[in-house]
N, C-alpha and C positions, 0 to 999 in steps of 0.2 A: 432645549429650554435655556435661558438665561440663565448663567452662573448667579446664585442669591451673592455673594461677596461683589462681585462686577453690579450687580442691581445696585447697594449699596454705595459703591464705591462714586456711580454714576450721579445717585439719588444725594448723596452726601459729600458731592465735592466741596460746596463751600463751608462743611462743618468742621469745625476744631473739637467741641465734644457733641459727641455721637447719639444724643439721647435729652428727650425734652426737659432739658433744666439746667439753669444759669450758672456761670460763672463764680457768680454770688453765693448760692447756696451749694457748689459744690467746696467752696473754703469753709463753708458755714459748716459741713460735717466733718473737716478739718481742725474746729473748733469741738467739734462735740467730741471728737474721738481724742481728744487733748495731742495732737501730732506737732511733734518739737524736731526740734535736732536730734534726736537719739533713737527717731522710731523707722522703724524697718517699715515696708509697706511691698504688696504684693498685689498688683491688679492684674484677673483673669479677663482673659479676649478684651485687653486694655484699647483697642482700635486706634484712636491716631494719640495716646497717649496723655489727652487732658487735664484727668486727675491726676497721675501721676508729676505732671512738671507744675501744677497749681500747688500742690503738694509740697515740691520742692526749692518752688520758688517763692513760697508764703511760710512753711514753718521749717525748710531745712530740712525735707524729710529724705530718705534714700531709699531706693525701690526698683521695683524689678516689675515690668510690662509682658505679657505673653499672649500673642496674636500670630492666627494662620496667618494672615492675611501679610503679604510683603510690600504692600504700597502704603498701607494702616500704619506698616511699623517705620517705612523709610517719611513719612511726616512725621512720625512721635518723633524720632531721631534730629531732623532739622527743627522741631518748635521746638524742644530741648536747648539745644545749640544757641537758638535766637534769645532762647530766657535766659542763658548762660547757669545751667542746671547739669547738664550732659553727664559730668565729672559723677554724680549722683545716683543719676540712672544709668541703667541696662534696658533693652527689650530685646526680646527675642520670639522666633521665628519657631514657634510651634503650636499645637492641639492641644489647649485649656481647658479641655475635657479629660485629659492622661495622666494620670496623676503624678506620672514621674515627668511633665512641662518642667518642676521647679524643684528642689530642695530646699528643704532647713524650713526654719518654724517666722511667720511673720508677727510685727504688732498689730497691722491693720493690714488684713484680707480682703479684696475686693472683686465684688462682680456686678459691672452695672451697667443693667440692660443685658446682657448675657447667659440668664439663665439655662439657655437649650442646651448650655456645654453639658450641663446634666441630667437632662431631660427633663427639665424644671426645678421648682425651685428646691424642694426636698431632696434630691441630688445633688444642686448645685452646694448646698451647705454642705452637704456631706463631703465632697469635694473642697471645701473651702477649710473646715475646722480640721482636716488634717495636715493644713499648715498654719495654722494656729498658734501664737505662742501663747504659753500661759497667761491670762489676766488681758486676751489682747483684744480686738476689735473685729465684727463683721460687717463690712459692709454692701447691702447687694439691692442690685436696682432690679425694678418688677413692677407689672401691671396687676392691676386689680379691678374688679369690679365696683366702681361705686354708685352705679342704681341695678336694676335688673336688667340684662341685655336682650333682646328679641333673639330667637332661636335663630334668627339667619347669623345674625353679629355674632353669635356664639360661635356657628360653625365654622366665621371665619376665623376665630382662634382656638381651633382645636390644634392639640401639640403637647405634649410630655403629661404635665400632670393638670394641666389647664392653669386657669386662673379662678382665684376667690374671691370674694368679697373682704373688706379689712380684716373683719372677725377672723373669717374662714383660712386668710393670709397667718393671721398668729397663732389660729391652730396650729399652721403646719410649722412655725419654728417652735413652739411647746411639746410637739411630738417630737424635736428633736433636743426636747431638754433643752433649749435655747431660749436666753430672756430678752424679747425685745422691749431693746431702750430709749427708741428713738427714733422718727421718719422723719424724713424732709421728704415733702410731697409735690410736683409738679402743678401749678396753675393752668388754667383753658391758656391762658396767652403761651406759655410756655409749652405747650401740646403746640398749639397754632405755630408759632414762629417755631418749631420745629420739622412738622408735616407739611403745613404749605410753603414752606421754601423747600423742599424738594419735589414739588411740582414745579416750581420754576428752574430747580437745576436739570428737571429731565427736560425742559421744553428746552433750556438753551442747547445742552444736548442733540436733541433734535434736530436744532436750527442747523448743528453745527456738522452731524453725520447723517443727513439726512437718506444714506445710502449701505451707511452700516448694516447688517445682514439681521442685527438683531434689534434694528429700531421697531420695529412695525410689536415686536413684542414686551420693550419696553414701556412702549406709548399705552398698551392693552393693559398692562399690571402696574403702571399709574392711575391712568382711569380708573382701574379697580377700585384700585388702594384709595384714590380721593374721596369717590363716589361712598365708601364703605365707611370712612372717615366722618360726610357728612352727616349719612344718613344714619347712623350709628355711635359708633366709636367715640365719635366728640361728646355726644350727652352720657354716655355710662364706663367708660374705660378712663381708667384712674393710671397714676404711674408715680411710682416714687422708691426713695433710697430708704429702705429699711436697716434700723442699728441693732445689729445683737451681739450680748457675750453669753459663753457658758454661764450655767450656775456658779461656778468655781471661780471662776474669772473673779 
């Protein structure tokens, strides 16, 4: 079977951030979470490093990226470089799901679009609030449901603790004592220019390996993935960066 990391890697060559939503609104939570010069910042399976150098090249922030993936982390490293940030950050080269990935306590916590490092998203907090610093910031990217899915669409995201609907989403950070403060939520064009342009980075792909050993089943789990996209996915699957702090916070 295709490597899922290589799937990605393939599917996501021309992305800089890794998950349907702008630029723009990822400063914009940069703003909610009041991130200056003096805030520490920690993004979980951070992939080719986005937030992080948006971050530190908009309020000065410094921060630490932690991704398996070695080719995720060698583009964080060179767009770092490019935005003249580098001196700021760190990334490093391990399992975002291990608790000991990082030391020491952050002001903003992040995981976005990576929740499976926890087996969803109730793990994944859990995993997040114990580098936490007091009074600090959560931020974590996640789909949601927002109409009702057809039992097929469901089963294609069966995985950790599933997904809920927005309600059923804030249950799960109130079970964990956690208040959320804040989403910024993905638009259809933001899904769209996210999912179909990697249909076109597998087809150049393609064009280009046409004899690579594992085309014939990347070409399968595109098809899939569009197919399941249209007929689905696009009318009822939501995605967005949810904000929480402790009660205490």
């Amino acid at each position: 079977m295709v490597d899922t990391v290589r799937l990605h890697e393939i599917s996501e060559s021309t992305h800089w951030v890794m998950n349907p939503i702008s630029v723009e609104k990822l400063e914009l939570l940069g703003e909610i979470c009041r991130v200056g010069p003096d805030t520490s910042v920690v993004d979980l399976a951070c992939g080719k490093g986005a937030l992080l150098s948006l971050f530190a090249k908009r309020f000065g922030a410094r921060g630490i990226g932690v991704d398996i993936h070695r080719p995720f982390l060698a583009d964080a490293r060179s767009r770092a470089e490019e935005l003249g940030v580098s001196a700021s950050l760190s990334f490093r080269e391990a399992d975002a799901g291990d608790p000991a990935c990082v030391r020491g306590r952050f002001d903003v916590v992040c995981c976005i679009g990576a929740t499976w490092i926890g087996g969803g998203l109730a793990g994944t907090l859990e995993l997040m609030c114990r580098l936490l610093a007091p009074g600090g910031w959560l931020l974590v990217g996640e789909c949601y449901w927002a109409s009702p899915p057809s039992a097929d669409t469901r089963r294609r995201h069966v995985g950790g603790d599933g997904f809920a609907d927005l309600p059923g989403t804030l249950a799960r950070f109130e079970a964990l004592d956690l208040d959320l403060v804040e989403m910024v939520l993905a638009s259809h064009d933001e899904w769209d220019r996210y999912t179909a342009s990697q249909w076109l980075n597998v087809s150049e792909w393609l064009l280009a390996n046409p004899a690579d050993p594992d085309a014939a089943e990347v070409r399968a789990i595109r098809d899939d993935a569009r197919r399941g996209y249209l007929a689905g996915d696009r009318a009822c699957l939501g995605w967005g960066v949810f904000v929480a702090r402790t009660h205490t916070g």
